[in-house]
C-alpha positions as CSV (number, residue, x, y, z in Angstrom):
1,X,-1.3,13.4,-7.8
2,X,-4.8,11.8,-7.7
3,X,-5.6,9.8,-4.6
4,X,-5.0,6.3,-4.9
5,X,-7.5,3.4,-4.7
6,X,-7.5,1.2,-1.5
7,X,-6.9,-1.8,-4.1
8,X,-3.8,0.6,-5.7
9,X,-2.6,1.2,-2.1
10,X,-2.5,-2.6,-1.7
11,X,-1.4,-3.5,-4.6
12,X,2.0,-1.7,-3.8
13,X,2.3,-2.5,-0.2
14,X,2.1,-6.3,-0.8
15,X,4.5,-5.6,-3.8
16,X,7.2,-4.2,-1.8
17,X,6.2,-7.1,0.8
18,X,4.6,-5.1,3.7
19,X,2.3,-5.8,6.2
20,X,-0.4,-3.1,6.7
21,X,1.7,-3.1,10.6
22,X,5.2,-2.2,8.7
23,X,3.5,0.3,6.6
24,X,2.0,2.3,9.3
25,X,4.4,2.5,11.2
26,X,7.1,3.9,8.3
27,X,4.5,6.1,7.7
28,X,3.0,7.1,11.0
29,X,-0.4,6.7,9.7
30,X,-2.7,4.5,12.3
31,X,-2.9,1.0,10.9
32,X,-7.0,0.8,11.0
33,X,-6.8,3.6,8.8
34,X,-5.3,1.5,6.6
35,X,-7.0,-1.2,6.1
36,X,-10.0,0.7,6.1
37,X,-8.7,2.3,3.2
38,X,-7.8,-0.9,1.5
39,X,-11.3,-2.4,2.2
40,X,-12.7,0.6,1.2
41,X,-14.2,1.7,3.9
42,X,-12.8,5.2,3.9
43,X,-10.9,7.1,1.7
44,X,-7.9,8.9,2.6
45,X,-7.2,12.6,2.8
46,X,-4.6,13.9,0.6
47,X,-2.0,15.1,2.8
48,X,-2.1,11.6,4.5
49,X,-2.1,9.4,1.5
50,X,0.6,11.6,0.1
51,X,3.2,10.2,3.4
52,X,2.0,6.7,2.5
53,X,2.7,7.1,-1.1
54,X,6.2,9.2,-0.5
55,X,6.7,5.8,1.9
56,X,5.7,3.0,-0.6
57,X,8.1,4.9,-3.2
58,X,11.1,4.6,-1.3
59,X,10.7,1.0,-0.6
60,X,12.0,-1.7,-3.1
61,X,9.7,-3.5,-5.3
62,X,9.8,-7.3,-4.3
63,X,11.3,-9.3,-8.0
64,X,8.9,-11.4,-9.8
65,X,9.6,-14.6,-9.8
66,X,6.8,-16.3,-11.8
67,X,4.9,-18.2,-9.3
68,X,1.8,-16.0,-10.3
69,X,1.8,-16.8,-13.5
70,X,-1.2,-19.9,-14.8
71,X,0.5,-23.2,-15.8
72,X,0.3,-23.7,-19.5
């Protein structure tokens, strides 16, 4: 598994409609560590991404439900 992006680590977070506080604490990873990560700031070590990742997984993906999408 390659280490993810802070903008990859985001992305799924706010996909599965956590806050970076919910995350971190599923996880047990310190919050600031997060967002460093997702500002990219810092990258994270393996073993510690790895519990995010194995965290993110388990949650459910939020449905789409269009709003994103441009008016035609």
């Amino acid at each position: 598994m390659a280490i993810p992006t802070g903008a990859e680590i985001r992305k799924a977070r706010e996909d599965r409609g956590l806050s970076v506080l919910e995350l971190s604490k599923k996880a047990k990873v310190a919050r600031q560590s997060i967002i460093d990560w997702e500002k990219g700031k810092r990258t994270p070590r393996y073993p510690t991404v790895r519990k995010v990742m194995e965290c993110l997984a388990k949650q459910d993906r939020l449905p789409d439900l269009g709003f994103n999408t441009a008016p035609k």
